[in-house]
C-alpha positions in Angstrom: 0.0 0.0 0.0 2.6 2.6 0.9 5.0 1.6 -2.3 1.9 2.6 -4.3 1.0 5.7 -2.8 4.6 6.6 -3.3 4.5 5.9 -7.0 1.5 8.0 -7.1 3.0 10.9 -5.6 5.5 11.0 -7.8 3.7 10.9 -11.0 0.6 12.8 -10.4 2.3 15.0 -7.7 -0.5 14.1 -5.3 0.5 16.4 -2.2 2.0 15.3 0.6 -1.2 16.0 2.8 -3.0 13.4 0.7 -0.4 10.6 0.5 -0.2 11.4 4.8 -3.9 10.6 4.9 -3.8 7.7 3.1 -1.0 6.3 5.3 -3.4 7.4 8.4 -6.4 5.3 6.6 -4.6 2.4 6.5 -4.5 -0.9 8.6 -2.2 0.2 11.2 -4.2 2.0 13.3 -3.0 3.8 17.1 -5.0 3.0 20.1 -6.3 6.9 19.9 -8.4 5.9 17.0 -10.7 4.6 19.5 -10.8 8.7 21.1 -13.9 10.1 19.7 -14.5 14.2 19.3 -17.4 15.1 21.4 -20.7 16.5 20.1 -21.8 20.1 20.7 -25.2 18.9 22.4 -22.9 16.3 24.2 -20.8 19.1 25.9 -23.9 20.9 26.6 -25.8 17.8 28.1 -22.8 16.9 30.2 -22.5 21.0 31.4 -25.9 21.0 32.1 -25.8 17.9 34.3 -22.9 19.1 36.3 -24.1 22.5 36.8 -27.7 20.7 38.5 -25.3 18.1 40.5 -23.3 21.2 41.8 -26.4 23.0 42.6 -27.7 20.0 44.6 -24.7 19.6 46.3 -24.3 23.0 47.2 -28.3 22.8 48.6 -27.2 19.8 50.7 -24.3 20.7 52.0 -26.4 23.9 53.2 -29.0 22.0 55.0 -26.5 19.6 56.8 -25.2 23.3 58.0 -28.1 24.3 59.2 -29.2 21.2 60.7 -26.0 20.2 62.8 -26.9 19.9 66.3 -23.3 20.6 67.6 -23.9 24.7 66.8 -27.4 24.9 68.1 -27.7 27.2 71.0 
């Protein structure tokens, strides 16, 4: 595969940007393959979600204040 992307580089003059993605397509592929790019909504999903769980906890850890019974008078 890579003798013949070779031979077509050098005589069609296929850029080099080309023949490197054709090298990246190939069988020998890295583990970060795998790694996927995240969505827009995903990011905004996962925001959303953390913003409420911090909210919560913040809500909670205000009610155990309150409700301590060592600081009672």
């Amino acid at each position: 595969m890579y003798n013949i992307i070779l031979a077509l580089r050098w005589c069609y003059k296929v850029p080099v940007q080309v023949a490197y993605l054709e090298l990246v397509r190939s069988e020998r592929r890295s583990p970060a393959w795998l790694m996927r790019i995240i969505t827009d909504m995903q990011l905004a999903i996962f925001a959303n979600m953390l913003g409420m769980f911090l909210f919560l906890l913040v809500v909670l850890y205000h009610y155990v204040a309150i409700n301590n019974p060592k600081n009672q008078e």
